[in-house]
N, C-alpha and C positions, 0 to 999 in steps of 0.2 A: 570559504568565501560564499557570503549569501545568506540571511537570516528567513529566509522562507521557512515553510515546514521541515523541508529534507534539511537545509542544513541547521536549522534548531535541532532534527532529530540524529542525526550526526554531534553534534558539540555533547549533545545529551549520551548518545552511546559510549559515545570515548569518555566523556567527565565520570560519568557513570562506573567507568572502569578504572577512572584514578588516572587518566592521561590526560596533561594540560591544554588545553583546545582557546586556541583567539579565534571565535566569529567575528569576520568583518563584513560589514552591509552597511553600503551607503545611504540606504533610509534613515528614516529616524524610530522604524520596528513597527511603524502604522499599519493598519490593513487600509486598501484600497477599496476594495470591490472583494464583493463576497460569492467566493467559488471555493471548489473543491470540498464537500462538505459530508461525502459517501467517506463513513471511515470504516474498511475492513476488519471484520472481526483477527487477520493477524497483527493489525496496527495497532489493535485495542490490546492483543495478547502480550504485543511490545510497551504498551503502556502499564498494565498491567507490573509487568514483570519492571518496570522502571518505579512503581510503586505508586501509579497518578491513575489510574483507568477509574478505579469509583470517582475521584474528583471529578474525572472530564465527564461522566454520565449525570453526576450530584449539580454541577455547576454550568454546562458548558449549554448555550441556546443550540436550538429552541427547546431544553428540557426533558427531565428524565423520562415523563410518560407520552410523549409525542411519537405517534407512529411510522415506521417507516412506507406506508401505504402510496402506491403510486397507483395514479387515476389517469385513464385515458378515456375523455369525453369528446364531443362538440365541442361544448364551448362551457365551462364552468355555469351557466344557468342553463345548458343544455342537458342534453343524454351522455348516463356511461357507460361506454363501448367497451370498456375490459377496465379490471381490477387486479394489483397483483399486493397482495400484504400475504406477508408468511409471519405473521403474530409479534414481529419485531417491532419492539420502544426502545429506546436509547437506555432502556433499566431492565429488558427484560429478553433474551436470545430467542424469544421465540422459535421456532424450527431447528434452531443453530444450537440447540441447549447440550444435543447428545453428543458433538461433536469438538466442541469449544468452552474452556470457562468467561470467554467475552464473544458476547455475540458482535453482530457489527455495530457502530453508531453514526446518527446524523448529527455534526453539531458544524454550525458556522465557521468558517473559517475567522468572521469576526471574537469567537469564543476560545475556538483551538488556539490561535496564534499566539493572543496571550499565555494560556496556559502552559502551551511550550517555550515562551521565553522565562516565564516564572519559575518552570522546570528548571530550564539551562542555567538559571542567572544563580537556583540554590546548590549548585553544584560547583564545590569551590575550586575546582580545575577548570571551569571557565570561564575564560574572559569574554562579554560580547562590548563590542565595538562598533554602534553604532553610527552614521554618520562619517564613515569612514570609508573611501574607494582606494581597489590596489590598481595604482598606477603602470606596473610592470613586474617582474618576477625574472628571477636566475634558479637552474639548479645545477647541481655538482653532486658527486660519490654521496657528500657529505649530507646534502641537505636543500632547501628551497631558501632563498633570500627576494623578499618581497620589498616594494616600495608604496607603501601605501600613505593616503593624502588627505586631512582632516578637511571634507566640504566648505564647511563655512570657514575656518580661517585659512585654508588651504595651506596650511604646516605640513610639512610630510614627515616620515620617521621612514626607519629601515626595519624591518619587522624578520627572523631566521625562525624556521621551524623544519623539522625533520619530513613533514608532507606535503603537501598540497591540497585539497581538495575543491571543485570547483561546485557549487550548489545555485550557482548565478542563474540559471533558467536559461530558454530556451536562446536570446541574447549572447551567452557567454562568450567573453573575452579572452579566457583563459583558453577556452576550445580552439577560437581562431587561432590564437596566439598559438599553440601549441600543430597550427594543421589539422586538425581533426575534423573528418566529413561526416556531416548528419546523410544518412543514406534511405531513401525512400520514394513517396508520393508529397509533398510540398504542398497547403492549401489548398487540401481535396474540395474543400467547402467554405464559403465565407458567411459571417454570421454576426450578429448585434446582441449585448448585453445590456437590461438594467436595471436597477437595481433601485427600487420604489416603495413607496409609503402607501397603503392602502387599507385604513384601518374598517372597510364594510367587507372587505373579502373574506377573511375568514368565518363571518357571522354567514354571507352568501354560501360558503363553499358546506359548511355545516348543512344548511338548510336544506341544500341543493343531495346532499350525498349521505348525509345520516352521520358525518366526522368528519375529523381531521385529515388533512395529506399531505407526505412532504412531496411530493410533486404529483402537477396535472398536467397532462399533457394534450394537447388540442389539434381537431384539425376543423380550427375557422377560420385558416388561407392555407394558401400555398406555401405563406411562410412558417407555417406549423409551430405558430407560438406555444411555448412552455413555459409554466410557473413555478419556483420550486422555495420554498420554506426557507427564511433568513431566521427571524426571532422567533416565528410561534404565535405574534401576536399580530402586527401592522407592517411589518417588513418583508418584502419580496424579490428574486431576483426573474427574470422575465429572460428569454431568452428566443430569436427568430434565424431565420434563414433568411440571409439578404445578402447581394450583391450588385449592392449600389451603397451610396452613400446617401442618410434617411436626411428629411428633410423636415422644417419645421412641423413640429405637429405631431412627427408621426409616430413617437413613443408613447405617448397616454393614446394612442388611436389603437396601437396594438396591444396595450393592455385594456383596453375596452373592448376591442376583439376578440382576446381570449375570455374575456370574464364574461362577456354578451349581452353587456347594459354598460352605459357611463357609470361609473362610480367615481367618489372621489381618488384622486392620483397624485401623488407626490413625488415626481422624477428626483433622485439622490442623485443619482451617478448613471454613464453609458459610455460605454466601450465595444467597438468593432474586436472580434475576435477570427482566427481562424482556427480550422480542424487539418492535424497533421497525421501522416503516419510514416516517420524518419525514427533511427537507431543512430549511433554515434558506430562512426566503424571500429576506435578501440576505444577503449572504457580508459587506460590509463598510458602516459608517456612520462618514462622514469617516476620521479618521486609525486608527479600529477595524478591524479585523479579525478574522473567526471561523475558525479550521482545524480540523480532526477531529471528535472528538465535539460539542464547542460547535455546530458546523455538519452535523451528520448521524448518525444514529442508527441501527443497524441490525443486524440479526439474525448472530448469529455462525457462520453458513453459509456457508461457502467463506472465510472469511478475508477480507473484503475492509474489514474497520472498521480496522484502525491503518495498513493499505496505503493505504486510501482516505485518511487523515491523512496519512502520509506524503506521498503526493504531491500533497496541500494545501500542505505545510511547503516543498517545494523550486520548487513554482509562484509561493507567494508569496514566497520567499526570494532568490530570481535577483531576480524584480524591485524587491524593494523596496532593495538591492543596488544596481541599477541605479540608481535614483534618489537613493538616499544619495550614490552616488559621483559624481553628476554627468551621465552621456551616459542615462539614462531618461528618456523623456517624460513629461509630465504626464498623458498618458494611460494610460498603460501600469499604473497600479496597478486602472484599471478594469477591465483584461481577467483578472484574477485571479478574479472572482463568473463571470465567462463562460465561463471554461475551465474553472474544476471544478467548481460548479454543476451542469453537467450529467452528467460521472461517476459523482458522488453522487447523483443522482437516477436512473441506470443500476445503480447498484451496490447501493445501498439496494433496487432493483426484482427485481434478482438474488437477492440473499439471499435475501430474502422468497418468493420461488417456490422456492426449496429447500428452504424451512421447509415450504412447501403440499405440496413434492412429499413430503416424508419425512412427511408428516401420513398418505400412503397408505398405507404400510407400516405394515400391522397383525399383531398376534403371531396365529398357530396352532398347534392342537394338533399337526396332523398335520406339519409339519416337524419333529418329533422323532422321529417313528414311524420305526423299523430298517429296515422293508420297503417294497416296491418304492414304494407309496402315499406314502409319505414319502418316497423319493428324487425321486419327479413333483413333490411341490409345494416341493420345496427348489429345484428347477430353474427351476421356475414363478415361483417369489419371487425368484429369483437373475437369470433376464430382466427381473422388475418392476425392481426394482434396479436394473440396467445401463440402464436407458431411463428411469426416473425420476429418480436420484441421480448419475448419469455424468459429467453436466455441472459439476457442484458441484467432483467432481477433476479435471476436464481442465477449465482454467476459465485456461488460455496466451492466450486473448483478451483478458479482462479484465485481466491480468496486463499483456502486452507490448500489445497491440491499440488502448488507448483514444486516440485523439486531441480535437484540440480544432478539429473542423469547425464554421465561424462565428466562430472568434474574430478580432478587428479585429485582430491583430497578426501573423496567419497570411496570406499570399495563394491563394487561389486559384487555378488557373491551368488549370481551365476543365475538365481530367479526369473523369471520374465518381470518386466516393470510393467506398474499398474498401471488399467488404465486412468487418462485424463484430457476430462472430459470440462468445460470451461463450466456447465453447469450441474454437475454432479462431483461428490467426494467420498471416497475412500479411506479410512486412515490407514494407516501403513508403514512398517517399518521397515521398507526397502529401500537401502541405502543414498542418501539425496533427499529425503519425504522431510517432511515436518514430525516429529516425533508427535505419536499419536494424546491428544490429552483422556485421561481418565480419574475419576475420584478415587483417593486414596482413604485408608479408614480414618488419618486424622481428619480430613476434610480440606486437604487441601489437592490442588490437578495436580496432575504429572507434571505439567507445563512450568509450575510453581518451583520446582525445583531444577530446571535450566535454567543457565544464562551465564554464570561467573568462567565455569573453568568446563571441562569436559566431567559429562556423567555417562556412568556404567549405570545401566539397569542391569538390574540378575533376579533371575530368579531365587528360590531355597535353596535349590541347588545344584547353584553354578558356583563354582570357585575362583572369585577375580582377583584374587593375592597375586598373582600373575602380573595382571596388571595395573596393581595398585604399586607395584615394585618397579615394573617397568616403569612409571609416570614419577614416580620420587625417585630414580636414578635418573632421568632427564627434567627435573624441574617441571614437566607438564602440569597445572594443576588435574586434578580427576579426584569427582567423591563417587562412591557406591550409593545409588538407589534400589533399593531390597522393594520385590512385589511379590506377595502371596497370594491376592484377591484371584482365584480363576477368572476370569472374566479379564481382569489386566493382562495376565500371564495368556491370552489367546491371543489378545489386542497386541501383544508387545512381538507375541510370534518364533521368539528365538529366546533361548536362556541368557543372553547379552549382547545387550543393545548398547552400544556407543554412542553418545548423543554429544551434540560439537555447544560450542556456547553459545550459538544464534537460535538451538533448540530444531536442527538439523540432525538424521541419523548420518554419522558419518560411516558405520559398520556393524554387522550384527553375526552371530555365530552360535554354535552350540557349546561351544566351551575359549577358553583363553588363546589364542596364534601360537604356534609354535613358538615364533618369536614375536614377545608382546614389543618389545622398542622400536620395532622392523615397521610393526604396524603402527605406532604412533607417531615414529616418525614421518612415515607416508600422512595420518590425518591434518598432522601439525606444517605440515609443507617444507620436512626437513631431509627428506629421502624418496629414494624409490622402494617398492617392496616387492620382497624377492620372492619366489616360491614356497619358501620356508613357512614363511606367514602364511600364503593361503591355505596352508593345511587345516583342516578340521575347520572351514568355515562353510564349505560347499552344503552339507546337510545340514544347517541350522536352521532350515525354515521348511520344512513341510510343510508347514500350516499355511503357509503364504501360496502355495500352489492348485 
């Protein structure tokens, strides 16, 4: 339920895998209002691995060569106070190169949305169903039974499928209906969007700054208006601090206040918004499930609400995947509230201190003043800046960093876990991590080869006939990835790495478990694993200490 991002990227993960997926969303699939437009270099590495990441960088606004540069000034024809660009285009990873084969991108949600319904719609295991609202829902042993209700003729049909999932936003019905408490801070902050035509700003913002930026940030009020990049060209979205309701006038006034002369103004669209920091207390009841907003609410400070969906969509997507097609345990759909459960309780925690921090930065006079007095406190604000707001751009932790330390389907294998840090990253093949990427000699990343079934990395020589036998006497799929490059073989850390289909280490060792089934069974959510298996896993990682 719900054609947003998350669940486009949901119908896309399961179609993707050959599982028959109905999207239903009572829209007609339009964008409204263009937000959420920070797309994480692991969303890109999901796109990637779906087969669309060049498209979306080739095609997707505002464009391949548009920087990811954030500006904190006065006022757009004023002074700037701090600068953060770390060499990132929507075509080019800048800083992110050594670590990822897709750096991040900015592309409009008026861009993305298309292209992931274009996605979903070429994948012939889904149906989308727009124009269509679920009336109500049953579930049993068996399955989910839907009533769902075409808008305009208001026809209804009976709709059965084996899951649920609810992708409706922060709204959902399926959540009430189900009991389910969103648990946190409620409308820390209230706030006004909008979304405007201005085609002398970007010639201004050039003049003013020597280039391009997808966002500027301002402090010429109290209300700390913000501009940020729609198309690249004349489109903008505007964004202030208000809690009142604005009154005639006062949208083209606060976008003349941040830009700091009348220009022409073309108000499209405005929308009151709030800033939340709420988690969903469980993620799923029986054959239901919650992803993205449904499940987590949060301030749109660093980007991390349709990322954070995102990688709801392809945790629960692999698995439920697994279990449709046969080799997932019956356990295995429980480890889906356990692994991101707590991200969105990390990430929702994150925003919100970036909301606090930028609540420090308040406007003065004297950063306008020509002379020396006014060069001191631009200085002075421009260090507040870099140590208050820093984190929010360099935020490669939260990004590539997050694992899933605790979960039943990850082993342990006794190392200390790394640190994590929201804006620093490690790669790491400490069980929970994101399998590390590296170029291989054909030229293609590590990354490249996750995603279908589970992969062994091995060394020369490591012996995984072990458990290539164990995975074909239980139906698991598993292929072997062979690394001889030194430099892989330090980066990978153990002579066999286990890597899950979302491209997650699920286990790492210096040679094959005692018992290889013991341990698959435990990755695939079909067992507990006994002592037997932990044997000869405790030393496989020296390097990692």
């Amino acid at each position: 339920m719900g054609g947003g991002p998350v669940g486009l990227c949901t119908a896309i993960e399961l179609g993707w895998r050959n599982v028959p997926v109905l999207l239903v969303d009572e829209t007609d699939g339009s964008v409204a209002f263009p937000a959420g437009e920070a797309i994480f270099s692991r969303s890109m590495e999901h796109l990637r691995r779906w087969g669309h990441a060049a498209e979306a960088r080739r095609e997707c606004l505002p464009g391949p060569d548009h920087p990811h540069r954030i500006l904190f000034m006065t006022q757009v024809v004023g002074h700037v106070l701090a600068e953060f660009d770390h060499g990132v285009t929507n075509s080019s990873p800048g800083e992110y190169a050594d670590v990822t084969p897709e750096g991040p991108a900015f592309i409009s949600k008026f861009s993305l949305l298309p292209l992931l319904q274009r996605i979903a719609a070429g994948l012939p295991a889904v149906e989308i169903a727009y124009g269509n609202r679920l009336e109500d829902f049953t579930q049993d042993a068996d399955g989910v039974t839907t009533r769902v209700r075409d808008v305009v003729t208001g026809a209804e049909r009976t709709e059965a499928a084996a899951y649920l999932v609810s992708c409706e936003g922060g709204r959902s019905g399926i959540r009430r209906a189900l009991g389910i408490e969103l648990v946190g801070d409620f409308a820390q902050g209230h706030n006004f969007a909008l979304h405007f035509r201005a085609p002398r700003l970007r010639e201004l913002l050039i003049e003013r700054t020597g280039g391009r930026a997808a966002q500027i940030q301002t402090l010429a009020s109290e209300k700390r208006p913000y501009i940020t990049v729609v198309d690249g060209v004349d489109e903008w979205r505007l964004s202030v601090y208000l809690d009142h309701e604005p009154a005639d006038g006062d949208a083209v006034r606060w976008v003349h206040e941040a830009v700091g002369e009348p220009i022409e103004t073309e108000i499209l669209r405005a929308q009151p918004w709030s800033g939340h920091r709420v988690v969903a207390d469980r993620y799923r009841d029986g054959r239901v499930f919650l992803a993205g907003d449904a499940a987590h609410l949060l301030w749109p400070k660093g980007g991390f609400g349709a990322n954070t969906g995102i990688g709801d969509a392809v945790d629960l997507g692999w698995k439920l995947a697994a279990v449709l097609h046969g080799w997932g345990g019956s356990d295995l759909l429980d480890s889906y509230e356990i692994e991101r459960r707590p991200v969105a309780v990390r990430n929702v925690s994150e925003a919100s201190s970036n909301w606090t921090s930028d609540a420090r930065l308040t406007p003065d006079p004297l950063l306008d003043r020509p002379d020396d007095i006014g060069a001191q406190a631009r200085r002075a604000t421009g260090d507040l800046i870099q140590r208050l707001r820093g984190r929010e751009f360099r935020s490669i932790g939260v990004q590539l960093g997050h694992r899933y330390a605790g979960s039943p389907i990850c082993l342990p294998d006794g190392t200390p876990e790394p640190p994590d840090e929201p804006d620093a990253y490690v790669p790491s093949t400490w069980p929970g991590c994101r399998a590390p990427h590296a170029w291989l000699p054909d030229g293609s990343s590590t990354l490249d080869h996750f995603g279908h079934g589970f992969v062994l990395v091995a060394t020369a020589t490591a012996d995984p006939a072990p458990m290539v036998r164990a995975a074909s006497t239980l139906g698991v799929p598993l292929r072997v990835l062979r690394i001889d490059r030194p430099a892989v073989v330090r980066l990978y850390a153990a002579p066999m790495v286990l890597v899950r289909p979302d491209g997650h280490v699920a286990w790492r060792g210096a040679s094959a478990p005692d018992d290889p089934i013991a341990l698959l069974d435990r990755v695939r959510g079909a067992g507990p694993l006994d002592d037997r298996a932990v044997r000869g896993v405790r030393a496989a990682t020296q390097g990692e200490r």
